[in-house]
N, C-alpha and C positions, 0 to 999 in steps of 0.2 A: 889457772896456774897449775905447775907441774905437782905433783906428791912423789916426786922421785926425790932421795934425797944423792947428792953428789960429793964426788965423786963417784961413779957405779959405771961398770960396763953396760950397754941394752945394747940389742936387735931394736933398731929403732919402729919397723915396720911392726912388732908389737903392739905398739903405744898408736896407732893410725886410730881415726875414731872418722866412720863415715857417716853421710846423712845423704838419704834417697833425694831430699830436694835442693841441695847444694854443697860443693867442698866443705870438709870437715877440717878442722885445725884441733892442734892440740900442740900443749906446750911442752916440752920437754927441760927446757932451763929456761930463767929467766934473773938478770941482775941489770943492774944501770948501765951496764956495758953490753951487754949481748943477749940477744933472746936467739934462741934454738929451736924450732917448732916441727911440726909437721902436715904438712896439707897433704889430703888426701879424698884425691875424685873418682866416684861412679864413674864408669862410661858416659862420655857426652857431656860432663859439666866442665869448669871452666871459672881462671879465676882472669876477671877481664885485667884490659890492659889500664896500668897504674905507674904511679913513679912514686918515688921517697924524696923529700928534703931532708938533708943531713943526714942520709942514713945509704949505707951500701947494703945491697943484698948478693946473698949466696943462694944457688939452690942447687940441690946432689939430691939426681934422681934415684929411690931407693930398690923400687918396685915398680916394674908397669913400662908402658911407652906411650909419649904423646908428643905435645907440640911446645916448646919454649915461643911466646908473641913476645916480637918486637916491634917498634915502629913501623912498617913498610914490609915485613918478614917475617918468616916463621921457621923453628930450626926443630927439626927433629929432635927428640928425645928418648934416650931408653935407658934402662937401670946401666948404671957405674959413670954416666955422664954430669957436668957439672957449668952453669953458669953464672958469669958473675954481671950484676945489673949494678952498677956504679952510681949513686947521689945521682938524682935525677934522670934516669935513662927508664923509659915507662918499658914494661914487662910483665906478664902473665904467663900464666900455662893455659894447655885444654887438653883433654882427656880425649880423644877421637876412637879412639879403639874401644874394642870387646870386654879386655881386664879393669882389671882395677890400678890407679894409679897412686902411687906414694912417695913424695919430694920433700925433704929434708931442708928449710929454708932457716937461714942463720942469717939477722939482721943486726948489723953494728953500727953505731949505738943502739942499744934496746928502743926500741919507743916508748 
């Protein structure tokens, strides 16, 4: 859970938290309506392909460049880009590059 207290401005890419053996998350808000978070991948990790019930997802790439997975595709990615994964539409990222990766994912309703 976040220890930010809100309303506050941040640099979200602050608040990134990585891990050498897979995607990092961290939460930035969370309420019954909306959770706010941030994943963020080493070079070469990867968060596999998934879907949500009931739940829309956002992701605003913050830092980095990699790949938005979609069913059958993959769509480029790099900071100030933004995709929206709709109740049921299965999605992930991967981190293919050198740098480091950092995605701002906003999921409505909270889970």
């Amino acid at each position: 859970m976040s220890d930010l207290e809100h309303p506050t401005a941040i640099r979200p890419a602050q608040h990134a938290v990585f891990h050498p053996e897979k995607m990092g998350k961290s939460t930035l808000f969370a309420s019954e309506r909306l959770l706010v978070g941030l994943n963020a991948f080493e070079p070469g990790q990867e968060h596999a392909l998934h879907a949500h019930a009931g739940m829309d997802k956002v992701y605003w790439v913050v830092e980095g460049r990699g790949l938005f997975l979609l069913e059958g595709r993959e769509i480029a990615m790099e900071s100030g880009m933004l995709l929206v994964a709709p109740e049921g539409v299965p999605h992930g990222v991967r981190n293919e590059g050198p740098e480091r990766l950092v995605v701002l994912a906003l999921l409505a309703p909270a889970p």
